[in-house]
C-alpha positions as CSV (number, residue, x, y, z in Angstrom):
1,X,0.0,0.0,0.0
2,X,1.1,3.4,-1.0
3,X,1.4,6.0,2.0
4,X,1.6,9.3,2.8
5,X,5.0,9.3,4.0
6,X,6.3,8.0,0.4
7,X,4.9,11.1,-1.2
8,X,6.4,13.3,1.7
9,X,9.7,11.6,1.2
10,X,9.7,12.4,-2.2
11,X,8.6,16.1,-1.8
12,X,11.7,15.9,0.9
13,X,14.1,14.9,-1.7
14,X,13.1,17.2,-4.5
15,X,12.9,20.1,-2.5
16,X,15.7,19.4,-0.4
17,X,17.9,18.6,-3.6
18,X,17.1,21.8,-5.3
19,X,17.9,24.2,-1.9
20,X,20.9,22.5,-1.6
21,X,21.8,22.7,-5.6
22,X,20.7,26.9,-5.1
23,X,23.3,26.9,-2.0
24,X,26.3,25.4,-3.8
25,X,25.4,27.6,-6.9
26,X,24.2,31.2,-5.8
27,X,27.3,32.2,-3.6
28,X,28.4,35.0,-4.2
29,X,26.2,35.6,-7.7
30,X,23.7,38.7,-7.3
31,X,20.3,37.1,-8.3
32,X,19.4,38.7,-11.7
33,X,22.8,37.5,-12.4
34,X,22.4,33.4,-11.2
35,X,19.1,33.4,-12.9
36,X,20.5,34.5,-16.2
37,X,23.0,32.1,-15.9
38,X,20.3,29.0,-15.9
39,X,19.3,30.3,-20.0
40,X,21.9,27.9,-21.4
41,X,21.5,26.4,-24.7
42,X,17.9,24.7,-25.2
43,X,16.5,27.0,-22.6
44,X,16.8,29.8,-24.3
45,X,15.3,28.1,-27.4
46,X,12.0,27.4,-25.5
47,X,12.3,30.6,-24.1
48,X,12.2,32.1,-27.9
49,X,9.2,30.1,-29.1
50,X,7.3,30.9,-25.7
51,X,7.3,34.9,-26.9
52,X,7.5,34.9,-30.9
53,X,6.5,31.6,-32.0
54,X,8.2,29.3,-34.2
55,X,9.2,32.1,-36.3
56,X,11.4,33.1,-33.9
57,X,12.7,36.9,-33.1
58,X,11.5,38.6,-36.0
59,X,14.5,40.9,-35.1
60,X,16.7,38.5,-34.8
61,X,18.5,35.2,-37.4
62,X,15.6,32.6,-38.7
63,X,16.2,29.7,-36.3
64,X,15.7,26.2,-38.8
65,X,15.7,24.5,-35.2
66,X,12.4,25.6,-33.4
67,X,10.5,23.4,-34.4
68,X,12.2,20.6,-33.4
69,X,10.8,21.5,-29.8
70,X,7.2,20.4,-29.2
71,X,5.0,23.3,-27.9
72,X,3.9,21.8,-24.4
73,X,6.7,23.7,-22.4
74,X,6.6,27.2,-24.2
75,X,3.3,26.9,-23.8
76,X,3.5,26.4,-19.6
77,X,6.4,29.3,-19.5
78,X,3.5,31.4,-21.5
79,X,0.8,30.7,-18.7
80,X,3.6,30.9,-16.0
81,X,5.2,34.2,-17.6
82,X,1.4,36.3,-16.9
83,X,2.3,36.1,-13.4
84,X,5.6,36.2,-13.2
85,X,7.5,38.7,-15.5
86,X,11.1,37.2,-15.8
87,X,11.4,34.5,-18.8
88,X,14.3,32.8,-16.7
89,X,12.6,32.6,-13.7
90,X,9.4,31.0,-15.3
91,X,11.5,28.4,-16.4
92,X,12.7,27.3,-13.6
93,X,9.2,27.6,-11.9
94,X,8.1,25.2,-14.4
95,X,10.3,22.7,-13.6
96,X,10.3,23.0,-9.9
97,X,6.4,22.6,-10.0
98,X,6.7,20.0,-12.5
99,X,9.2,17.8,-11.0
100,X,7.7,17.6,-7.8
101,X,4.8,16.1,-9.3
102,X,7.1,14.1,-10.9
103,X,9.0,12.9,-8.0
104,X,5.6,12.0,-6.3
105,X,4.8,9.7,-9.1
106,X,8.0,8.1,-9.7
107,X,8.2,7.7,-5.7
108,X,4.4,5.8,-5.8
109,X,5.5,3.6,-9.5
110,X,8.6,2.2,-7.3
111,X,6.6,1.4,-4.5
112,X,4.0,-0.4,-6.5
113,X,6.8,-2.6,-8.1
114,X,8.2,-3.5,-4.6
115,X,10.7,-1.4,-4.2
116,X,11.3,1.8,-2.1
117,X,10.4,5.0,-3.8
118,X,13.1,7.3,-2.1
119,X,15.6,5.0,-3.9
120,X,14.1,5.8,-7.2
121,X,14.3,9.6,-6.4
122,X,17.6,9.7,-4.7
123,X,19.0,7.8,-7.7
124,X,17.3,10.0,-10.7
125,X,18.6,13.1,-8.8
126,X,21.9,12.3,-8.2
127,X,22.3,11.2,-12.1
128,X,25.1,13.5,-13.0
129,X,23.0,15.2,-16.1
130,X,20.2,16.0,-13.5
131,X,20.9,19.9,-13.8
132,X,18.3,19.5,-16.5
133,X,15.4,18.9,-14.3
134,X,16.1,22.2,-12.6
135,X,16.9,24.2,-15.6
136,X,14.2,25.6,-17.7
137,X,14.4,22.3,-20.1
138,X,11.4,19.7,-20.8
139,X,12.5,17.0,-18.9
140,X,10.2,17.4,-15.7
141,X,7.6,18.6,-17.5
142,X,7.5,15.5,-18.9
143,X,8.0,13.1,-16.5
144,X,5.1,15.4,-14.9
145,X,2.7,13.3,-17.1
146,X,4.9,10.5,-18.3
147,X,5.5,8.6,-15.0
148,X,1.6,9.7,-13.6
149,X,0.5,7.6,-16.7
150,X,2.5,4.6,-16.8
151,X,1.4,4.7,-12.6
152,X,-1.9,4.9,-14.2
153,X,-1.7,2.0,-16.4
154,X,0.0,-0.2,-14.1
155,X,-2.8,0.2,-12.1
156,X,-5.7,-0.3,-15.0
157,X,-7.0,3.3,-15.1
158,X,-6.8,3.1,-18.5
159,X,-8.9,6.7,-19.7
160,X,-6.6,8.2,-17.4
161,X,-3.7,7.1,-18.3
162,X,-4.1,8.4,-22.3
163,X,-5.1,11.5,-21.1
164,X,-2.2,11.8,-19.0
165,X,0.2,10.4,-22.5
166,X,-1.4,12.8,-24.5
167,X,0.1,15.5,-22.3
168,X,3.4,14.0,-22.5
169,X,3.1,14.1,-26.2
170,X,2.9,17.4,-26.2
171,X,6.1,18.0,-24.4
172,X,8.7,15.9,-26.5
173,X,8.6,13.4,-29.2
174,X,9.5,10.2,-26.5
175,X,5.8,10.9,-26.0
176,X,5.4,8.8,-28.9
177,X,7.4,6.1,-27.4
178,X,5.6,6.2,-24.3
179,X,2.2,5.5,-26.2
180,X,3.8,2.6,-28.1
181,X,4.6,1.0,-25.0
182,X,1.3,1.8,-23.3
183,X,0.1,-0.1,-26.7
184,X,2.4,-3.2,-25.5
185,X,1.4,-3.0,-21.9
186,X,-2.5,-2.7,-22.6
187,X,-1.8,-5.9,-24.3
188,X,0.6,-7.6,-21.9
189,X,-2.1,-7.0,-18.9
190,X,-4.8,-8.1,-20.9
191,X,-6.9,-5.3,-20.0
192,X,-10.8,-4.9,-21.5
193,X,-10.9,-4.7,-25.2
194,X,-13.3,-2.2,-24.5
195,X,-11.1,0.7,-23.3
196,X,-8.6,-0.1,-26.4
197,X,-9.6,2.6,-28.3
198,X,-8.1,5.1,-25.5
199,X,-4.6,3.9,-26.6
200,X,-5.2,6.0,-29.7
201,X,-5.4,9.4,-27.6
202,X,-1.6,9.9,-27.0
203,X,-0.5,10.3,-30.5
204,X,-3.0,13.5,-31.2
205,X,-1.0,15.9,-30.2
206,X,1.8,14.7,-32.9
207,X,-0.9,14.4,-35.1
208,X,-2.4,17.8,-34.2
209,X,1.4,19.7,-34.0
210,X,2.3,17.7,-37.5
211,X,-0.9,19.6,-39.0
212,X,0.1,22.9,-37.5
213,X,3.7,22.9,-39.2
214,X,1.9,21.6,-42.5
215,X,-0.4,24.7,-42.2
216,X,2.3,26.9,-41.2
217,X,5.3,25.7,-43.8
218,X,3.6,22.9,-46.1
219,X,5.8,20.3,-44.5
220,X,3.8,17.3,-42.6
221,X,7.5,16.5,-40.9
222,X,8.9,20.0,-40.1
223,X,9.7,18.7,-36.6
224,X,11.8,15.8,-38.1
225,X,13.1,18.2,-40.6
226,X,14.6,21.1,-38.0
227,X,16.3,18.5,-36.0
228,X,18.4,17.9,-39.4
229,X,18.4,21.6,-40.1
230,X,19.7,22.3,-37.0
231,X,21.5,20.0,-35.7
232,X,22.4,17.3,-38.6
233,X,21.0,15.0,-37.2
234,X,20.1,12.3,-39.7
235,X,19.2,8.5,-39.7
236,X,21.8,6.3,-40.6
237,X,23.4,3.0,-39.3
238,X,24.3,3.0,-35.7
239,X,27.9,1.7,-36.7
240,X,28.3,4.7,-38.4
241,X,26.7,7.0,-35.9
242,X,29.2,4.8,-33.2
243,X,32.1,5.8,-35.5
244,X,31.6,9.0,-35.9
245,X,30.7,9.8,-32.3
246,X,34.0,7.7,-31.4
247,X,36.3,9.9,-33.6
248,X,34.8,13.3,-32.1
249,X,35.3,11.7,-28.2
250,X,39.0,10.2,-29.4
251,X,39.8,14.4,-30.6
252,X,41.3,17.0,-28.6
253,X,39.2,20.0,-27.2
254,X,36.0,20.6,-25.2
255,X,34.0,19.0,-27.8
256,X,35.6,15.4,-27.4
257,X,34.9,15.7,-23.5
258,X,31.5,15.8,-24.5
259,X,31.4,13.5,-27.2
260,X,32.9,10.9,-24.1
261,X,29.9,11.6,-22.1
262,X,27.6,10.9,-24.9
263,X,29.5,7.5,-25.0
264,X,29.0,6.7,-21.6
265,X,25.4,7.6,-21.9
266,X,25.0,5.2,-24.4
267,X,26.8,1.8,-22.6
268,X,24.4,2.7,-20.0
269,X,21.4,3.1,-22.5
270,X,22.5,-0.3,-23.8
271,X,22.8,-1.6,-19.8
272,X,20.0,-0.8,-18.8
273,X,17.7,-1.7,-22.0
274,X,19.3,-5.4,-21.7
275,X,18.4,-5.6,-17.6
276,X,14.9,-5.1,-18.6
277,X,14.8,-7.3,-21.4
278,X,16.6,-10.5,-18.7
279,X,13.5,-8.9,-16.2
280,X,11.3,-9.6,-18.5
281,X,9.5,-5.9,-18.5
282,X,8.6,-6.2,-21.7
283,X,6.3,-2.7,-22.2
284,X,9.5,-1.1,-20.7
285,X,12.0,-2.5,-22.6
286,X,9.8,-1.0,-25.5
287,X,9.8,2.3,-23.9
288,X,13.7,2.9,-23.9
289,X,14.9,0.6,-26.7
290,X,12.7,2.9,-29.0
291,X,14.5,5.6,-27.4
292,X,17.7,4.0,-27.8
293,X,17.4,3.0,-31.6
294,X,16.4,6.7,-32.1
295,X,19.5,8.3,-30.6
296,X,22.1,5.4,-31.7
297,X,21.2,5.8,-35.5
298,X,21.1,9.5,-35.1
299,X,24.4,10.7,-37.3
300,X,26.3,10.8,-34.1
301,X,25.2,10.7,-30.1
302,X,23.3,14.0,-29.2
303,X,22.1,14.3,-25.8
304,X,22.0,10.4,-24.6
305,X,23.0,11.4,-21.0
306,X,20.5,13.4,-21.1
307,X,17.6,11.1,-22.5
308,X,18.1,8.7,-19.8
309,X,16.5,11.2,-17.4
310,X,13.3,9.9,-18.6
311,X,14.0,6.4,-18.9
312,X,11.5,5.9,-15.7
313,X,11.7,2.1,-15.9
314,X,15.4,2.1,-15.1
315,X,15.4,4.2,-12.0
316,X,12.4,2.0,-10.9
317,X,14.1,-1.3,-11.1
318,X,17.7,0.3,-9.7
319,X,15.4,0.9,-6.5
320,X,14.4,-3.0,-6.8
321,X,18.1,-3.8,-6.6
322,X,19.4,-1.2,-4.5
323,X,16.2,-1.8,-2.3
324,X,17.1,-5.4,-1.2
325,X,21.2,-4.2,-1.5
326,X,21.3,-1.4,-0.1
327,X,25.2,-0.9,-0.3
328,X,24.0,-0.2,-3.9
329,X,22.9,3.0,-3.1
330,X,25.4,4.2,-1.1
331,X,27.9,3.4,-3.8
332,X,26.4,5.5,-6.3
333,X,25.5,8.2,-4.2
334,X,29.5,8.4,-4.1
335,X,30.3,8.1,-7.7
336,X,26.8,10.3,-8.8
337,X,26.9,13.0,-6.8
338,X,30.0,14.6,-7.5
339,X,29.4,14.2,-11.5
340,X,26.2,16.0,-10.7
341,X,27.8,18.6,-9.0
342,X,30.3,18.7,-11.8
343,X,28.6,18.8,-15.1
344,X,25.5,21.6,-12.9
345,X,28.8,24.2,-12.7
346,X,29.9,22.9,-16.1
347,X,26.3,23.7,-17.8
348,X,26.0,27.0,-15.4
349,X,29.1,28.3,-17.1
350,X,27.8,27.9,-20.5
351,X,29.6,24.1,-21.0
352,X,27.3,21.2,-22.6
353,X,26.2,19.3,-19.6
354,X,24.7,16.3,-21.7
């Protein structure tokens, strides 16, 4: 049975970890300053869309990138932003907000698979590309619905559930992943056939964003297409996106250091995706492998330390194991939290963090 307590130890954790992330990173930093600071890279992208749209600044550059980003969190900084006048700040309201819910859910999904839900928190936050559910980034926001809905399913409430996918869809493209693997689950649990046609409800908000950009620009796929505009990142054979990422990490400069983390990222993306597969958590293993296959046949590794922020499954069955072992735990806590620490101040002082 789920109690009280596990959501207050979860609200203890979140709230506890971001004080103590505001105390080792405000000192000595006047305010207007340290909140600036937190409008690194993507955040200043969502920040951009949130006032002008996907056209961008009409003052500034054309932006081919934009609409790679999915409208859910410019359109919460939007809301946020009528009642509080700082774009930084509204960011990072956002996430605090959403990640508490968050944290609640994750906290209950552990519990419900037998393990303690503290673990499950305690391990997502001290993941050293955490600084992203702080920063005004989508992460939280969607974990804010993704983990609420697979807690849903797992429990049956299946209406609920594709309401709560839906809004994940409208946050980021794994939205689409998540509803595929509600799909797999709805059919491992051998739920009614009657409810079946609520696993359609997640993908209209691709469906409804993919008619938007056609209206907009004539192009069915612009959210596809930006991520290539912007970023290069095309589909092709993950040996060749594995060599090229290897030859960028295997380079001098700050680039390779990154390009090492992306690495990293993706032995533990494989890890993990193989530990559910030997579990048997099948629905899961959908979950991140289609997240894997996405970012491994990408032209090289973007943003893979990252991604496994959201890979909800994993942190739930490290709580299984760290749960009966709890030395587990405290060995990661020691190896974690100084990465964590590490890569915040490396993304506060404009370095990619993941």
């Amino acid at each position: 049975m789920i109690t009280r307590s596990v959501d207050r130890d979860a609200l203890l954790l979140w709230l506890g970890s971001r004080a103590g992330l505001l105390v080792a990173t405000v000192l000595g930093v006047p305010w207007r300053v340290y909140a600036d600071r937190w409008q690194q890279w993507d955040a200043g992208l969502f920040v951009t869309i949130a006032r002008y749209g996907y056209d961008g600044d009409p003052a500034g550059t054309p932006d081919p990138g934009l609409p790679a980003f999915f409208p859910g969190l410019p359109a919460a900084l939007r809301l946020v932003h009528l009642v509080v006048p700082d774009w930084a700040v509204s960011g990072l309201l956002v996430s605090l907000a959403a990640g508490a819910v968050a944290m609640v859910a994750l906290a209950r999904l552990a519990e419900l698979e037998g393990a303690r839900g503290w673990i499950a928190v305690l391990a997502l936050l001290l993941f050293p590309t955490a600084v992203f559910l702080a920063a005004g980034y989508s992460e939280s926001l969607f974990l804010a619905f993704a983990v609420p809905a697979w807690l849903a399913a797992r429990q049956g409430r299946w209406p609920e559930a594709a309401l709560l996918a839906a809004g994940a869809s409208c946050v980021r493209i794994t939205g689409l992943f998540l509803a595929v693997a509600l799909a797999v689950e709805y059919v491992t649990s051998r739920a009614p056939l009657r409810r079946a046609a609520w696993l359609a409800v997640p993908f209209l908000p691709l469906a409804a964003y993919s008619a938007y950009h056609y209206a907009r620009s004539g192009d069915w796929l612009a959210w596809k297409h930006a991520q290539e505009a912007g970023w290069g990142r095309e589909m092709v054979w993950p040996w060749q996106a594995w060599r090229t990422t290897w030859e960028a990490a295997t380079g001098g400069g700050d680039h390779a250091v990154a390009f090492r983390m992306e690495i990293a990222g993706a032995v533990v993306a494989v890890a993990a995706l193989a530990w559910l597969l030997a579990l048997r958590r099948w629905s899961e293993a959908v979950y991140t492998g289609l997240q894997a296959v996405a970012l491994m046949t990408s032209a090289y590794y973007l943003s893979i330390p990252r991604a496994l922020l959201l890979w909800f499954p994993m942190w739930v069955a490290f709580a299984g194991l760290a749960t009966r072992r709890r030395w587990v735990i405290a060995v990661y806590a020691m190896v974690a939290g100084p990465l964590m620490l590490l890569a915040t101040t490396r993304f506060l002082q404009g370095g990619w963090a993941g």
